[in-house]
Structures are given as C-alpha cells and as structure tokens.
N, C-alpha and C positions, 0 to 999 in steps of 0.2 A: 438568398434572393430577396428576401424581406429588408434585410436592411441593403441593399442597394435600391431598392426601390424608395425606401423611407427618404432615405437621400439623395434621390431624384428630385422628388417631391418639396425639398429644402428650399428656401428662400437665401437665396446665398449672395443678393446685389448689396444688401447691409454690413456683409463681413467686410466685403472687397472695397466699398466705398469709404474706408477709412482711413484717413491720414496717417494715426501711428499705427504701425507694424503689431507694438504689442498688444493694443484693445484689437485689431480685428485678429491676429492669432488665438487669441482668449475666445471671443464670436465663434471662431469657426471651430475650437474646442471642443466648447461646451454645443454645440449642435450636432457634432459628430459623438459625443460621447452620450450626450439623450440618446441619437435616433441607436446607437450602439449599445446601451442597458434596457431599452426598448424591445430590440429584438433579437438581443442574448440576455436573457434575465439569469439571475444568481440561483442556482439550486443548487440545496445540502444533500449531498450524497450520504449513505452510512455504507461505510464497509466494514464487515465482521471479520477481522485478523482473526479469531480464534474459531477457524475453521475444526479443529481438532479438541470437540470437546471431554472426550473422554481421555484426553492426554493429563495426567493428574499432576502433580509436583514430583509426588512420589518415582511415576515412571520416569519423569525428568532427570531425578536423580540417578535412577538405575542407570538409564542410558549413557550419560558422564561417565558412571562408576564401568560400566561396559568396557565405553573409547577408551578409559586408562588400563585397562585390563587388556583390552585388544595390542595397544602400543606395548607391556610387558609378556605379552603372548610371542609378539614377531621377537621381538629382541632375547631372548632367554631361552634356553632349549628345556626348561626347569617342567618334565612329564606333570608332578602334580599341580603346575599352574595353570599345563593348558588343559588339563581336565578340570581343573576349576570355572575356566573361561567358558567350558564347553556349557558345562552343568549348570553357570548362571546366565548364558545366551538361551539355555531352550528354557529355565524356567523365567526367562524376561518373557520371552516370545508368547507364552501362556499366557503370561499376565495381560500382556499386552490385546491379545486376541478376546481373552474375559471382559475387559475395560470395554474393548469394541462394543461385543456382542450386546455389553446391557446398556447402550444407547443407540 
C-alpha cells in the first residue's frame, strides 16, 4: 500500500511531456524504481543450513558406509552380511543418539 501510495503522490506531467520516447522511459524508471527501493528496502537474511549440529563427519561417513551395506544386504542372501548390517545399524544408531544427547 506504501508504495502505491508513494506513487500517487509522483509528479509524473515531466515524464510524459517529452518528446523522445527514450529520456522520458528513463524519467519514469528511475521514479518508479526510487519510490520501489523506498518502500521494499534490501535485507540480509542469515540462514543456518546446518541445522544438524551434532551430525559430525564421522557419522557422515558411517551413514554412506550404512547405504552401501544396505544395497549388499537386499541383493545377497550371504547370513554373515546381514548380521553385520544388523550389528552396525544398532551400534550407528547409539552413536547417533550419544551425538544427540550431548548437544
């Protein structure tokens, strides 16, 4: 509403009163583009991507080493693999829950 109003308030018989086409498109521009930085002014945002601070390299890793374990789990019917997968899914999950807790 602010800047319709600003631009109400324009003196706008100087743009239109010009013979070339291109000086009063430039007039009416830069009039619109003031009363438009005027009443949407520029602010810096911060946003914090790393919502997940206790997520460390480390468990980074694990979790890859996980997905590739998981994709050799479905495909193999190999017993001591997916007892492996088992055994490093719950002791990821510990870690993961210890990381939590102490932040």
């Amino acid at each position: 509403m602010e800047f319709n109003l600003n631009l109400s308030y324009e003196s706008w018989s100087d743009t239109f009163t010009e013979e070339d086409v291109n000086i009063s498109f430039k007039k009416f521009l830069n009039a619109y583009l003031r009363n438009f930085y005027y009443s949407f002014p520029y602010k810096r945002v911060h946003i914090n991507h790393n919502k997940k601070v206790w997520l460390t390299k480390g468990i980074k890793i694990s979790c890859q080493r996980k997905r590739e374990l998981y994709t050799l789990y479905k495909i193999t019917n190999d017993s001591n693999l997916k007892n492996y997968y088992k055994r490093y899914t719950k002791i990821l999950s510990e870690v993961i829950k210890a990381a939590k807790k102490t932040l």
